[in-house]
N, C-alpha and C positions, 0 to 999 in steps of 0.2 A: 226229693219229695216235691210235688205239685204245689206250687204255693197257694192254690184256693183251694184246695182239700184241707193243704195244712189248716187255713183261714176258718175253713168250716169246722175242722177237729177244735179249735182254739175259739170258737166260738162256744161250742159248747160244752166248756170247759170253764165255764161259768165261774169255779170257786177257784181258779188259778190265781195266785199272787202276781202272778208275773202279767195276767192278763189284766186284773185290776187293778194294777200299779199305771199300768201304761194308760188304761180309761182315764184314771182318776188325773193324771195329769197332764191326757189330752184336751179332757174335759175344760180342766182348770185352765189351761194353756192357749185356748181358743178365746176364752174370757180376754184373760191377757193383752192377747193379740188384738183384738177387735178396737182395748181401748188405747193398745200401746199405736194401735194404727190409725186413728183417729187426735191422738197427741202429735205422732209425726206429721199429720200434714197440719195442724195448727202451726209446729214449728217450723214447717216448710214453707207454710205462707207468711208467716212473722218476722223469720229472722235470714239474713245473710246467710250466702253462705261462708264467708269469714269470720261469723257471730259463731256459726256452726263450730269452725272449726278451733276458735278458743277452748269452746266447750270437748269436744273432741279430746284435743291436746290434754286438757286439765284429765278428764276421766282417763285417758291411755292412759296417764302416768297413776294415776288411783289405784288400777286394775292390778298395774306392774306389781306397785307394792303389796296392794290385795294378796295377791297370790302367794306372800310369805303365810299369810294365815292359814292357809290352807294344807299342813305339816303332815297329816296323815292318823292325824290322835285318835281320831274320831272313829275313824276303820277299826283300832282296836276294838273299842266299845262293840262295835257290830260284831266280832268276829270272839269275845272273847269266851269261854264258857259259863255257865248259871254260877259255879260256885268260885271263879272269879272275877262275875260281875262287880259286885259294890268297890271291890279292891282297885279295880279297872277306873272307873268312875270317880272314885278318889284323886288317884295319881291324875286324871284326863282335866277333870277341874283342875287344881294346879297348874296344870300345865298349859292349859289357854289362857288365864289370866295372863303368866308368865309371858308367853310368847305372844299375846295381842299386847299387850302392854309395850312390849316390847316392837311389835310392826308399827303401834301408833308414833314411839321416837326416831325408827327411823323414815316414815314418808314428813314428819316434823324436819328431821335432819334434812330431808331433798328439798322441803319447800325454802330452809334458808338457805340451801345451796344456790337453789334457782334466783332467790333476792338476791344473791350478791352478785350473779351475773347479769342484774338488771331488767330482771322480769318483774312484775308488779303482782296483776290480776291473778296469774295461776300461782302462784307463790300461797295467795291468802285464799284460793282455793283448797289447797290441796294443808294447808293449816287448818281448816275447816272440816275439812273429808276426815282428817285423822280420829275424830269426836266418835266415829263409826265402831272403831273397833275396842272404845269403853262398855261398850252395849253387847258386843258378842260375847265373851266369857261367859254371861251370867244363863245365857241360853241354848248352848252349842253341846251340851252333855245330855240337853232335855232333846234335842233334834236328832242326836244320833240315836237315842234309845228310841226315839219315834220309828229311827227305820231299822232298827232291830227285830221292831216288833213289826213288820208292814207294815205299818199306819201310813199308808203312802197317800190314802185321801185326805188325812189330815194336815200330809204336810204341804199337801199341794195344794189343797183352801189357804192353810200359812201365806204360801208362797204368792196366791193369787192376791189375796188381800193387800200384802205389800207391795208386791207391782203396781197393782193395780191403785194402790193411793199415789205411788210414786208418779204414773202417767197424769194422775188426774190432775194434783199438782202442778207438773211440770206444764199440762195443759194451761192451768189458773197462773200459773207466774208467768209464761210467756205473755199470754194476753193482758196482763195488768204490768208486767217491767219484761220486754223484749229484749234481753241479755243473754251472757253465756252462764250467768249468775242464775239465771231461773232453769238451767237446765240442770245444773248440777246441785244445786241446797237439795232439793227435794230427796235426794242419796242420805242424803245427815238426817230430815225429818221424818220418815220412814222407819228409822232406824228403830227406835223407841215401839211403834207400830208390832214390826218384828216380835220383838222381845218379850209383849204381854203378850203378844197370844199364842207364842213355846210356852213360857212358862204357866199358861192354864190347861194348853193341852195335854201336858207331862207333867206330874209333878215326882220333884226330885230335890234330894237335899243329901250334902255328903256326912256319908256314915263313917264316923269317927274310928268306931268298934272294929270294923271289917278291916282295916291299914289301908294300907298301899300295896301296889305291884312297882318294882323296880323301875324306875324312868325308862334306864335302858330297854327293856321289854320295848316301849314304841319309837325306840331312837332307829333300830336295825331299818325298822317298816317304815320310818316317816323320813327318814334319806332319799327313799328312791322316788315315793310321792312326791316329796317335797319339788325333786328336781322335777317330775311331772310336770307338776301344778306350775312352775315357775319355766319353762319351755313353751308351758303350753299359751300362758298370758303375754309369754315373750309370742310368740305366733301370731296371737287374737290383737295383740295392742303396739307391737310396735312395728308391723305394717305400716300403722297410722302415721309412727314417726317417720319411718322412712319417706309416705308420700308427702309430708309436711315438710319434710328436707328436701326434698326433690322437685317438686313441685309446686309448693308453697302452700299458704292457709286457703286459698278459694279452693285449690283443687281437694286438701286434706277434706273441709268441710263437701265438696261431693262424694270424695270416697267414703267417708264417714255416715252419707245419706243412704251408700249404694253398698255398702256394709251392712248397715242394721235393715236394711229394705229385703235385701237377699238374704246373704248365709243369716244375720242374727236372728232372722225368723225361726229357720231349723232347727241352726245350735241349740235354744232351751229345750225341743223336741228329744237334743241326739245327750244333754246332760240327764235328762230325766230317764232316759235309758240306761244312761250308766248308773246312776242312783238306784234305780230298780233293780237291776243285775245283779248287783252286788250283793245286798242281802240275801237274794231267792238263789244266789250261788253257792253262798256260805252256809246256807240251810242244809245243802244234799249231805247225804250219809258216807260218801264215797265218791271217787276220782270218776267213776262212770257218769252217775247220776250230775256229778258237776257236768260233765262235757255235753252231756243228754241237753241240761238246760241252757247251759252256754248258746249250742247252736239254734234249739229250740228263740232262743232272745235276739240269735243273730235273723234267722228267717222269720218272725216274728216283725224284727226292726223295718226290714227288705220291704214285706207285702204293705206295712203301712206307709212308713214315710216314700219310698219309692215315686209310686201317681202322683202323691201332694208335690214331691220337689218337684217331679216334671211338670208339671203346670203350673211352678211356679215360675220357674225358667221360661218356659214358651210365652206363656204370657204376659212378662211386663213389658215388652215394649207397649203392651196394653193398657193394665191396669196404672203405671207410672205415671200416666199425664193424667190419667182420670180421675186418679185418687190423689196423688199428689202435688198437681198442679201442671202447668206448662213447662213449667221454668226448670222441674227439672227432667223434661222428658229424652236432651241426651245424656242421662245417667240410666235409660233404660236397659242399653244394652251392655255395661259396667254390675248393674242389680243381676243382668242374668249369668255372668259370668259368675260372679262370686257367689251364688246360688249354687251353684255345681260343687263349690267344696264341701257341702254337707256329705254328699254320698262318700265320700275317706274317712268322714269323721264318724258315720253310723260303726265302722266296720273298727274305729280305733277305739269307741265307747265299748263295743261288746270285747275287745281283746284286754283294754283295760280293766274290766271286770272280772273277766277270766286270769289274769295274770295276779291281778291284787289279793281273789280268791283263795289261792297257792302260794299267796305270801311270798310273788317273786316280782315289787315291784318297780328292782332294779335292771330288768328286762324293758318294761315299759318304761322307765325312762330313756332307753337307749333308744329304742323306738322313738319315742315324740320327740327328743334331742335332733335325729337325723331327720325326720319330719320337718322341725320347725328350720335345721340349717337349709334344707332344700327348698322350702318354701317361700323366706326369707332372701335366700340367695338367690334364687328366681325372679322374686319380684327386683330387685336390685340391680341384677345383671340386665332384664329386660324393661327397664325405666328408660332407657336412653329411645325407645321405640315409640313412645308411650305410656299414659297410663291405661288403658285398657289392655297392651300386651302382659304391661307390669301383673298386672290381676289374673290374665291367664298362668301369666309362669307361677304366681305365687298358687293356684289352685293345682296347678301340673306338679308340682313339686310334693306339694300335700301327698296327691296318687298315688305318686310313683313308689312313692315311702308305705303310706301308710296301710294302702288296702293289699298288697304284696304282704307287708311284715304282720297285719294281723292275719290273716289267710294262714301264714307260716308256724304263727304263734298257737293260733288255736288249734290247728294240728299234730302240736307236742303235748307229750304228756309231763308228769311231774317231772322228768327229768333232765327238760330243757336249760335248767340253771348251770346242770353242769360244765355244757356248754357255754355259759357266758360269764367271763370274767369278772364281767363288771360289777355280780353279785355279790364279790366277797367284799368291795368298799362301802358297799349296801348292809353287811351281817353287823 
């Protein structure tokens, strides 16, 4: 298909979910951007970049444990049907409680781990960060029945709001206390933020009357997410450690600038299409109409983000010194490198969506698994060159993986599991 025919067909296609999911949190997204890029160069002109890379350090490991929350509960909720909703919703509340409760003891448990091997500052950071995940439970049943129902404008206002106090923040604390400490509170003070405004957009309370559905029901689905979500944080965050092992805090703190400069720009572009996907997949009637839309989301993905990452790439050795100062204008062409792994990740957001759809997503784990070892191992193997070849290999490895195995994936029908073993440690 022509991708500006398609462009024009999907334009005026006005009442499309799929079309006004993606508005609504390009829209939102652009907000974001402008203030989230206007904090980093306050931060660029304030602090070290050793100060950086504190900061850095403390969130990579945030993120790590982050990624336990992220279990898979929720996908029930969106997938379940009308006369096992409330049942659903029942069991989901318990269940986050449970399980954030439970991520908040063990990043508590790392932060004393790290005090006794004589770390200080990140110890009592990541003791602080923990506070985050008493606040999610109470909102994470109202955010998935958000996107049950497309409410995709409202959750991306949600979304913008709390970004957007978090830059503002982290703006106002650097310039009043220039620390690693001003970069990360503002993650904790936010948090609250969040919370009131799920809870006024949804209102939800659990129904006694209706039971439960068996835990088991979202243990089979949230194995293979689980390993997802925790490959994939292994991916995004502990890059970081590697180049902090390898190279030390000044360099972690560049790559950590030339990170969120390039790829972190896209990434919430290529999450917000996975978010989208997923419900406007689970809506179709039938295995066609899923694939219709799948690829309809995948060319969709292609004609938009495509032009924007290329100019983003060509152009920072531009906009880098302009926007962000002198100081770090050779981290321009590091920003354009790691710019390029957005295009693997459009392509593993639409297969992720398609896979979780059909409820097989023991497949995409194996996928983002082999992803992150190649990526990972790339950057590792090619450290000893550099960190800029480092950055290449770890984007080259992403590729090789990911836009092959989705290509592959979305080309199967339901009966791809049969083929892969790994489902039945998933059932």
């Amino acid at each position: 298909m022509n991708p500006f025919a398609f462009r024009s067909h999907l334009a005026r296609r006005e009442n499309s979910p799929l079309l006004r999911g993606l508005v609504a949190f390009g829209s939102a997204e652009m907000i974001n951007r402008v203030v989230r890029i206007l904090a980093i160069v306050v931060i660029a002109r304030q602090v070290s970049p050793t100060i950086m890379g504190v900061a850095a350090l403390a969130l990579s490991l945030f993120e790590v444990v982050r990624a336990l929350a992220n279990a898979g509960v929720g996908q029930r909720i969106i997938a379940a049907s009308e006369d096992a909703l409330a049942a659903t919703c029942n069991t989901a509340f318990r269940l986050f409680w449970c399980w954030c409760v439970g991520v908040a003891a063990i990043q508590l448990a790392l932060a004393g781990a790290l005090h006794l091997f004589g770390m200080r500052e990140i110890p009592l950071m990541l003791a602080l960060l923990s506070g985050v995940y008493l606040f999610m439970p109470a909102g994470l049943v109202q955010v998935f029945l958000l996107m049950r129902e497309e409410r995709f404008g409202t959750i991306a206002r949600i979304a913008t709001v709390q970004n957007v106090s978090d830059h503002l923040l982290t703006l106002l604390f650097v310039l009043i206390w220039p620390s690693a400490w001003a970069i990360v509170l503002p993650k904790l003070v936010t948090a609250p933020v969040w919370l009131v405004l799920v809870r006024r957009a949804k209102r939800w309370m659990p129904q006694p009357e209706a039971g439960h559905v068996p835990w088991r029901a979202f243990m089979g689905f949230a194995v293979g997410v689980l390993i997802t979500e925790m490959v994939n944080v292994a991916r995004t965050q502990l890059d970081k450690l590697i180049v902090g092992a390898v190279f030390g805090v000044k360099a972690l703190g560049i790559y950590y600038f030339a990170f969120n400069a390039g790829l972190g720009i896209t990434t919430s572009f290529v999450m917000a299409l996975g978010q989208i996907l997923f419900p406007y997949i689970c809506r179709a009637d039938d295995l066609a109409e899923r694939r219709r839309r799948c690829h309809k989301g995948l060319m969709l993905a292609l004609v938009v983000f495509l032009p924007l990452l290329l100019l983003q790439v060509c152009l920072a050795p531009w906009y880098v010194p302009l926007i962000f100062g002198v100081q770090w204008t050779p981290s321009a062409p590091l920003v354009s490198i790691l710019g390029l792994g957005a295009m693997p990740m459009i392509f593993a957001a639409v297969a992720s969506a398609w896979l979780r759809a059909l409820d097989q997503p023991g497949v995409e784990a194996m996928m983002s698994s082999l992803a992150t070892a190649a990526a990972l191992g790339g950057l590792a193997a090619f450290a000893g060159w550099g960190l800029m070849a480092a950055a290449g290999a770890y984007v080259a490895g992403l590729a090789l993986i990911l836009i092959p195995g989705s290509i592959w994936c979305l080309r199967q029908d339901g009966g791809i599991v049969s083929r892969m073993p790994f489902k039945r440690a998933c059932a």
